[in-house]
GULUM-402031 format. One record per residue (C-alpha): x, y, z. Coordinates in pm, whole numbers, padded with zeros to 5 digits, always signed. Layout:
<recs>
XYZ;...
</recs>
This chain:
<recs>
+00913-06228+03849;+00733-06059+04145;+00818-06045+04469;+00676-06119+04828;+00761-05904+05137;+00667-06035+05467;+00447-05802+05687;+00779-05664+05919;+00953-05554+05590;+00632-05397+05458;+00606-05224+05837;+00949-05099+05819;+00912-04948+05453;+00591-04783+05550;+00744-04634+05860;+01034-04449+05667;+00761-04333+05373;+00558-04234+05638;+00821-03986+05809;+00846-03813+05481;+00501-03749+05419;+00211-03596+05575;-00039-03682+05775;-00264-03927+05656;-00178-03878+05256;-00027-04219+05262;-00374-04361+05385;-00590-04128+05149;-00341-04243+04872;-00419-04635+04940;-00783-04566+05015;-00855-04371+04622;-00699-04706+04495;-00947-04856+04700;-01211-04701+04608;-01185-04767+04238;-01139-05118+04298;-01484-05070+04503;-01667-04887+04212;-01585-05142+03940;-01711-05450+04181;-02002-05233+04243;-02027-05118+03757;-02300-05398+03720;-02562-05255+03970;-02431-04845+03956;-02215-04692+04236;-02498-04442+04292;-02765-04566+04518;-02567-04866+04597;-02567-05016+04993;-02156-04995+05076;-02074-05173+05443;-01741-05104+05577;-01618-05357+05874;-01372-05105+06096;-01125-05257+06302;-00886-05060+06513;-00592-05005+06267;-00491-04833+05938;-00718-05101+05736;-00993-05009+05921;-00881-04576+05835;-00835-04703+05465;-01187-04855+05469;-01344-04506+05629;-01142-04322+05366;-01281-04495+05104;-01599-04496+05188;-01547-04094+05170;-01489-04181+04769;-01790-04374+04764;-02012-04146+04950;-01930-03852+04648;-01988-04101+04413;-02348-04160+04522;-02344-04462+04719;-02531-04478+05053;-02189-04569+05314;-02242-04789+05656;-01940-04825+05856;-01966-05042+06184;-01744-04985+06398;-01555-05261+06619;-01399-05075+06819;-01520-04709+06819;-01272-04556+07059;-01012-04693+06847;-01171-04654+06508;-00929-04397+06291;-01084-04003+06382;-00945-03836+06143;-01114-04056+05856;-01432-04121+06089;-01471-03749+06083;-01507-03758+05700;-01721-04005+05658;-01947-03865+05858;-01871-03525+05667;-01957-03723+05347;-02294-03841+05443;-02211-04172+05551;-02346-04331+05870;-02156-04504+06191;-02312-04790+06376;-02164-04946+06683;-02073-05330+06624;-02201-05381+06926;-02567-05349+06807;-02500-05710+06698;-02876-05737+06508;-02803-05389+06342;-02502-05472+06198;-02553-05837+06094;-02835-05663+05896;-02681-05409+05729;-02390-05656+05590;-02669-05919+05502;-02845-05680+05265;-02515-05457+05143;-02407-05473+04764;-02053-05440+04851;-01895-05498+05174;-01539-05356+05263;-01334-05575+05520;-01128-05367+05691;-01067-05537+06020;-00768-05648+06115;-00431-05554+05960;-00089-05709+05866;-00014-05749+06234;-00309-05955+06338;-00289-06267+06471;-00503-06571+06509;-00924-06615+06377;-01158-06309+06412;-01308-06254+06777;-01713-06347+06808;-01853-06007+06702;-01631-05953+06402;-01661-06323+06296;-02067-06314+06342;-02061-06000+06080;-01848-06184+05837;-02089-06486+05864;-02386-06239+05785;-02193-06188+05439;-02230-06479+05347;-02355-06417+04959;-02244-06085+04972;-01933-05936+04759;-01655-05876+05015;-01327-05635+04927;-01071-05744+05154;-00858-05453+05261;-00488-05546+05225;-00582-05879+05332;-00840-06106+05397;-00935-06072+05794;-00827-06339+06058;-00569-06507+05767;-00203-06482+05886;-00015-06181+05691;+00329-06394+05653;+00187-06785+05667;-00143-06772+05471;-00302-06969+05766;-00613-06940+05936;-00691-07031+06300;-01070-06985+06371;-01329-06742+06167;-01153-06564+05899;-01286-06357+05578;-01281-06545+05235;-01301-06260+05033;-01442-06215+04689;-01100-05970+04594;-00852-05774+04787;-00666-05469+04736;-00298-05447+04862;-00091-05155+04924;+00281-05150+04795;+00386-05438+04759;+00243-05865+04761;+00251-06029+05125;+00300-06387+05184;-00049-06411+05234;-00161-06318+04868;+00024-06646+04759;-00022-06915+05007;-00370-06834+05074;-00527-06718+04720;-00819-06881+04733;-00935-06642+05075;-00776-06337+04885;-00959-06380+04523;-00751-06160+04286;-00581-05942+04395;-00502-05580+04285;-00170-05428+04403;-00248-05020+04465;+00123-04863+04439;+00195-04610+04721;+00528-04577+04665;+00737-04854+04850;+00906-04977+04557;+01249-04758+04641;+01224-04867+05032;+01162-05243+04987;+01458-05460+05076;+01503-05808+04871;+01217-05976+04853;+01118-06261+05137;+00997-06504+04801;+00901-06493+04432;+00644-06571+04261;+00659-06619+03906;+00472-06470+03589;+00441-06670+03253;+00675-06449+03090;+00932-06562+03308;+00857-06969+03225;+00785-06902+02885;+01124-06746+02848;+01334-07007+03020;+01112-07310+02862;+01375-07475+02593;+01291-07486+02251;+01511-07603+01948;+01738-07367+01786;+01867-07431+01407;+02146-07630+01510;+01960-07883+01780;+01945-08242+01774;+01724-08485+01994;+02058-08531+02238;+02180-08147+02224;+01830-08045+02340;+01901-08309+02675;+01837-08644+02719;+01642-08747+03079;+01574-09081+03219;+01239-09185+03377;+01297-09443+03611;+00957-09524+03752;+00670-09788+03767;+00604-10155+03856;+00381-10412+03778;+00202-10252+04105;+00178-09982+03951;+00264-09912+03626;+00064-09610+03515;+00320-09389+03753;+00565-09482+03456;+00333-09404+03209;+00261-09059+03326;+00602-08934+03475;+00775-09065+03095;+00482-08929+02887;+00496-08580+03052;+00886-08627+03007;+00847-08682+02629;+00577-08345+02610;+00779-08154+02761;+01096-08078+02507;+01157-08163+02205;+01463-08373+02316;+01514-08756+02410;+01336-08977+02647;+01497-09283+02850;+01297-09551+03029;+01414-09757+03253;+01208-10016+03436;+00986-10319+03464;+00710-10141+03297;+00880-10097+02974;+00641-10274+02743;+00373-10058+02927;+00533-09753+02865;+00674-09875+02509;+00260-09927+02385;+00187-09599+02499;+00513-09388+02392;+00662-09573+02075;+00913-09271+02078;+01096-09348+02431;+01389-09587+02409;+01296-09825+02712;+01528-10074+02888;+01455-10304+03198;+01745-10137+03391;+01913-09790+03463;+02223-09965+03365;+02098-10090+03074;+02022-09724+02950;+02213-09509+02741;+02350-09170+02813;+02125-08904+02983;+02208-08528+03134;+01973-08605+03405;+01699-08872+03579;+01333-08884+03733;+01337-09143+03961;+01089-09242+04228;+00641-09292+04117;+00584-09623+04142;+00912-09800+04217;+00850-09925+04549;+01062-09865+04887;+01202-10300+04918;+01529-10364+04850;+01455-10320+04431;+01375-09971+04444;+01674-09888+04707;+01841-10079+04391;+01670-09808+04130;+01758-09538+04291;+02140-09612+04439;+02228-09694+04013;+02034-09343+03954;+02257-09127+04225;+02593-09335+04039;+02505-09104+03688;+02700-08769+03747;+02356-08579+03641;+02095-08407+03814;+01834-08578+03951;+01454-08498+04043;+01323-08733+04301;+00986-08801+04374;+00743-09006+04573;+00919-09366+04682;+01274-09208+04599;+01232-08950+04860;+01035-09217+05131;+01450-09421+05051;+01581-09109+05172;+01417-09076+05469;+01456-09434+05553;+01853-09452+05449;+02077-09186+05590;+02343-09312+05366;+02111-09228+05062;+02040-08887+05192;+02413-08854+05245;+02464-08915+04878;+02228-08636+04745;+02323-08321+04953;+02509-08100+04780;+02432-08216+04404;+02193-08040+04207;+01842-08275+04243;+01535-08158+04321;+01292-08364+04571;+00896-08330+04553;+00747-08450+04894;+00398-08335+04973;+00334-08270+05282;+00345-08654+05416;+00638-08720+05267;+00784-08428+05373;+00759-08493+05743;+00941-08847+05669;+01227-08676+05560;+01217-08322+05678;+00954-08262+05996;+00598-08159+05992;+00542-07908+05750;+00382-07657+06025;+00162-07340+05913;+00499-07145+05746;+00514-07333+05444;+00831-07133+05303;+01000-07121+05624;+00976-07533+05645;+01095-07519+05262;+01374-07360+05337;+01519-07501+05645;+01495-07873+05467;+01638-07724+05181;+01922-07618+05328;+01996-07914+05540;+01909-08150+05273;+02171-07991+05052;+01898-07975+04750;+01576-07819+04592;+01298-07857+04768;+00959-07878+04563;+00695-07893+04865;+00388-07967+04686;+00065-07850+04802;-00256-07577+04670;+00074-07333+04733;+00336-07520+04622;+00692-07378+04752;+01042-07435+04573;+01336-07338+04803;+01690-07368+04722;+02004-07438+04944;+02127-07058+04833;+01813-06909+05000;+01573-06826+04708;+01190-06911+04752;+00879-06899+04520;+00543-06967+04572;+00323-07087+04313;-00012-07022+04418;-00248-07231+04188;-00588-07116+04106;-00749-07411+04201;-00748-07817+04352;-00760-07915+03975;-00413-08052+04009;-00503-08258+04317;-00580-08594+04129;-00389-08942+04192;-00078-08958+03965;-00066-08571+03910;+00276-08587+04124;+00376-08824+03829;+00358-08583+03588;+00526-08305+03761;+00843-08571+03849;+00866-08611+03402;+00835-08225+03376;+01114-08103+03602;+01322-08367+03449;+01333-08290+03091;+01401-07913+03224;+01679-08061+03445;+01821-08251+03121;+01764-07969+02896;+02013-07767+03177;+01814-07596+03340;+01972-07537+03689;+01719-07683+03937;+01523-07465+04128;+01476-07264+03800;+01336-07654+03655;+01127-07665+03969;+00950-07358+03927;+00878-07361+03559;+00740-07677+03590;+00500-07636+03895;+00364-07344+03680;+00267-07510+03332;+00200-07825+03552;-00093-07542+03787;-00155-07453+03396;-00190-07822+03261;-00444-07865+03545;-00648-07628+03488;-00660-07663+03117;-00735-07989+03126;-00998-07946+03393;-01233-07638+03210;-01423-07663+03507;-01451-08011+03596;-01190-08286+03737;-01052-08425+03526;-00767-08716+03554;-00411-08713+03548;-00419-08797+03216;-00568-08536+03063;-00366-08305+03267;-00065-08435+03064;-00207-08437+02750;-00267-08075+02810;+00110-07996+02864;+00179-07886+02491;-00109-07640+02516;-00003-07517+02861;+00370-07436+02742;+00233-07282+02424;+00042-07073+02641;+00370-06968+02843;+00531-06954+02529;+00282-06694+02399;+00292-06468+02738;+00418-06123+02696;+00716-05956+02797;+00959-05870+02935;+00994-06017+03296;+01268-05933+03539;+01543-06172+03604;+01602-06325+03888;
</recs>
C-alpha cells in the first residue's frame, strides 16, 4: 500500500532535507532521475542528436528541468530551454546549461518558441510547481498547445493541474509521463490520465514524511486480503451475502449486482426480490426468495440497483437495516437515505458502505466540489459509514479517517449497470468479514481490473465486465509480494 502526501507535507519534508544538505544537490539529485527517465522516452530515436525542449517556469521544476537538460546535453542531445520568466528562471542551473551547450530563448519570442516545441522529440514541462494554482497563463498555455503530438515529461506534475485536488481550471499539460520526487501527490491519483505513468525518483524523504494524506493500493495488497477457501471451509463459513436488488423495471440491476456476488467468493449467494425467476435462469446456484424476510441467514446485504425509491423499496431496505450485518448500499438505497432522515439515522455508526457517484452524492452529502477526498471524508464522517465515491478516481473514506484513491486506468468501467456489479462485489467481501472500507477498496480495484479486462481496448458492457471478475481476482491473486499493511 502506497501512500499520498499532499503538496504542504511534501514542502515541509523538503524544507528540513534541504537544511541538511547543500546547495542545490537536492535539485541535481531529482534532476539525474530525470534525466534517465528523459533518455529512455527519447531509446527509440537515440539521445544523441535528439531536439530536447525544456518549458522553465520560475520555481525548482523549472531548476530541475535546466539541470536535466545539463544530463542531456553530455549525452548528445541538442537542449532548448525557453524561459518564462528569465529573471526568475533558476541561475545557478541556467548557468550550466548554458555551460553544457544548450541554448536559452525568451518565451516571449512567442513564434520562436511555439516552433521549437512543435518540432522537439522530447519536451520537458517544467512550469509550474506543487504550489501553483489555477490553468497556465496565455504564453505558457500557447507553448503547451504547440506540443500537441509531441512527447511531454511532466516535471513532478503535470502543469496548470492542482498538486492536492487533481483539478484543472483553464489550459493545463496532459502529459505523456511524469517524474515525481519523494514521494506520490494527490495529483498522481486523481488526475492519472494528465500524469501518464508515473515514475517516483527517491531523494530521500522517506524518513521526514509524516502519515500519509491517502492510500492507494497495489494488487498485492487485494490479492492478499481477497478470501479464498481453506481446508476446513464450507459454502456458509466462507460468508453468506444477500442481494436485494431489481424490479420488473429493471431487472438486469439484479442480475448483475447477484452474479458479481456469486464470482466473487466461493461462498453463498441470497436473492431477495421480485426478479427472482430472472435472476434464478441466469444463476441456478443463488437461493432466491421474493422477500428479505423470506431469506435465510446472511453475514451481510447489497441492497439498492434497481429497487426503486416508492414506498416498496423504503420497504426493501428498512427489512435490510433490521439484519444485524453489514450492509453495502447502492444506487436507490442511498437516494432513501437522502430522502428519509430516519433511514440515515439508522445506518450511522454500523459498518455499511454507501456507493453514490457524484449525483447521488450531492443528495445525500453536498456537491462533490474539486477535493474529491476532502468531500469523502467529511460525509464519511458525518454519515457514520464508508464512503465509496465513485468516479475515474474513485475515493473510499472511512469514519476513522483513512482514504484511498483508486485511480483507474481508463473510462472502461463507465458503462450503465457497472455500479451493479461493484454493489455484489463489496458485498460478498463484507459477508466473507472483511471490515468495510478494506471490502470497499479491494473491490473498486478488481472491479478498475474487471473493466479493463473485459474491455481489451474497446467498450464493452457491464456484462462482460462481470464475467471478467474470476480472471481479474486471479490476476490479484497472482501479484507479487509482500505489501505493507495498513
Amino acid at each position: 500500500m502506497r501512500g499520498i502526501w499532499t503538496a504542504q507535507q511534501i514542502r515541509d519534508a523538503e524544507a528540513v532535507l534541504l537544511a541538511r544538505t547543500a546547495d542545490d544537490a537536492l535539485m541535481r539529485r531529482a534532476a539525474f532521475g530525470l534525466a534517465v527517465h528523459a533518455c529512455r522516452m527519447l531509446a527509440a530515436r537515440g539521445v544523441a542528436g535528439s531536439r530536447v525542449v525544456l518549458l522553465v517556469g520560475a520555481g525548482n521544476n523549472g531548476g530541475d528541468a535546466l539541470w536535466a537538460g545539463v544530463q542531456l546535453c553530455r549525452r548528445g542531445a541538442g537542449v532548448t530551454a525557453v524561459l518564462l520568466d528569465p529573471a526568475r528562471a533558476h541561475a545557478t542551473g541556467l548557468a550550466a546549461l548554458r555551460r553544457s551547450g544548450g541554448r536559452v530563448v525568451d518565451a516571449t519570442e512567442a513564434t520562436v518558441g511555439a516552433g521549437l516545441v512543435a518540432t522537439a522529440d522530447l519536451v520537458l514541462d517544467g512550469i509550474v510547481g506543487i504550489s501553483g494554482k489555477g490553468g497556465l497563463r496565455a504564453g505558457a498555455a500557447a507553448l503547451v498547445e504547440a506540443a500537441a503530438g509531441v512527447p511531454v515529461l511532466a516535471v513532478d506534475l503535470p502543469s496548470g493541474v492542482d498538486a492536492d485536488t487533481g483539478a484543472v481550471d483553464g489550459a493545463a499539460v496532459t502529459a505523456t509521463a511524469t517524474v515525481t520526487f519523494g514521494a506520490l501527490k494527490p495529483v498522481h491519483v486523481l488526475a492519472a490520465a494528465r500524469c501518464g505513468p508515473v515514475h517516483m525518483v527517491d531523494i530521500g524523504l522517506g524518513p521526514l514524511l509524516p502519515a500519509p494524506h491517502a492510500h492507494v493500493l497495489d494488487a498485492a495488497d487485494v490479492g492478499a486480503r481477497w478470501p479464498v477457501p481453506g481446508p476446513t471451509d464450507d459454502k456458509y463459513s466462507q460468508g453468506v451475502v444477500g442481494v436485494a436488488a431489481g424490479s420488473a423495471t429493471y431487472p438486469g440491476a439484479a442480475v448483475l449486482a447477484t452474479g458479481a456476488a456469486v464470482l466473487a467468493t466461493s461462498g453463498m449467494v441470497r436473492f431477495a426480490g421480485t426478479a427472482r425467476a430472472t435472476v434464478g435462469e441466469r444463476w441456478p446456484e443463488v437461493v432466491a426468495t421474493d422477500t428479505v424476510d423470506a431469506a435465510g441467514r446472511t453475514q451481510a446485504w447489497t441492497v439498492g440497483p434497481g429497487i426503486g425509491t416508492d414506498d416498496a423499496g423504503r420497504e426493501v431496505l428498512e427489512a435490510a437495516l433490521q439484519r444485524d450485518v453489514p450492509l453495502c448500499l447502492d444506487a436507490d438505497a442511498i437516494t432513501l437515505l437522502a430522502q428519509h432522515p430516519g433511514l440515515r439515522a439508522a445506518v450511522h455508526g454500523r459498518p455499511v458502505v454507501i456507493t453514490p457517484h457524484a449525483g447521488e452524492f450531492a443528495r445525500i452529502a453536498g456537491e462533490v466540489g474539486t477535493d474529491r477526498v476532502a468531500a469523502a471524508r467529511h460525509a464519511a464522517v458525518e454519515l457514520g459509514v464508508t464512503v465509496l465515491l465513485k468516479g475515474n478516481a474513485t475515493v473510499v473514506a472511512d469514519p476513522d479517517g483513512r482514504a484511498l484513491v483508486h485511480p483507474a486506468s481508463g473510462s472502461w468501467a463507465a458503462t450503465a449497470g457497472s455500479g451493479d456489479v461493484l454493489s455484489g462485489l463489496i458485498g460478498a467481501l463484507l459477508a466473507a468479514g472483511l471490515e468495510p472500507w478494506w471490502a470497499a477498496g479491494c473491490a473498486a480495484f478488481v472491479h478498475a481490473a474487471a473493466a479493463e479486462l473485459a474491455a481489451a481496448g474497446a467498450p464493452a458492457p457491464a456484462s462482460a465486465l462481470q464475467a471478467a471478475i474470476p480472471e481479474a481476482i486471479r490476476a490479484v491473486r497472482s501479484a507479487p509480494g509482500p505489501s505493507a499493511a495498513g
